[in-house]
C-alpha positions in Angstrom: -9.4 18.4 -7.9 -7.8 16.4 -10.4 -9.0 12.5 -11.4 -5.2 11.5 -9.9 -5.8 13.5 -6.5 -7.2 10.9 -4.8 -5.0 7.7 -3.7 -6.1 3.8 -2.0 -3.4 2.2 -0.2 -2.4 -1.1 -1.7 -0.4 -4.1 -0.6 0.5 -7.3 -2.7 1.1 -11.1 -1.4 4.5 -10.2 0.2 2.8 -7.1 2.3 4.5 -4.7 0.6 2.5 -1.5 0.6 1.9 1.1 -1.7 -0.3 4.1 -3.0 -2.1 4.1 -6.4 -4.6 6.4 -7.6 -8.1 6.1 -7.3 -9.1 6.5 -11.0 -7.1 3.7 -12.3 -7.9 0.1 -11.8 -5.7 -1.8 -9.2 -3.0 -3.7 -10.8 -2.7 -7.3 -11.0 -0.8 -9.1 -7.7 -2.6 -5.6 -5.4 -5.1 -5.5 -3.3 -6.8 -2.6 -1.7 -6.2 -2.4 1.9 -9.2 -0.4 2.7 -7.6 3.5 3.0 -8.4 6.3 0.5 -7.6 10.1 1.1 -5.3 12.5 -0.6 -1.1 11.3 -1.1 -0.4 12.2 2.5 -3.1 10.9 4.4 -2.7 7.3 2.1 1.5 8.1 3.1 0.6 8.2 7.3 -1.5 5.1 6.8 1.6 3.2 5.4 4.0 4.4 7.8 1.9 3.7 10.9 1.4 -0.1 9.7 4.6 -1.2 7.9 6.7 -1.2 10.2 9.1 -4.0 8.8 10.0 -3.1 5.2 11.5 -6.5 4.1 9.4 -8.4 1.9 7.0 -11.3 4.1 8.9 -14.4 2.6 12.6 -12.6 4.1 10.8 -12.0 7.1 9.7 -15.9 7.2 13.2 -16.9 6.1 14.8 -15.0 9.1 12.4 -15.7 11.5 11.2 -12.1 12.3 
């Protein structure tokens, strides 16, 4: 398994999600969101909680 094969699941002040690798420190404005696993497990994760795309401040802004 290679040092990049492993993912966390991160998500950033406007709840915007992402994956990042393991073996590389989070970057700055991230935060782990407490899922690690392989690209497509870290991918499921995502999709079964962001439902709502748009960034947190639209949301507020449109009343969502």
């Amino acid at each position: 398994m290679d040092a990049y094969d492993e993912f966390r699941v991160v998500v950033n002040d406007e709840e915007q999600y992402s994956i990042w690798p393991t073996a590389l420190k989070v970057p700055a404005g991230w935060k782990e969101a407490g899922v690690t696993g392989d690209r497509e497990r870290c991918l499921e994760h995502i999709e079964s909680v962001w439902a709502d795309i748009r960034p947190r401040s639209l949301r507020e802004r449109t009343g969502a």
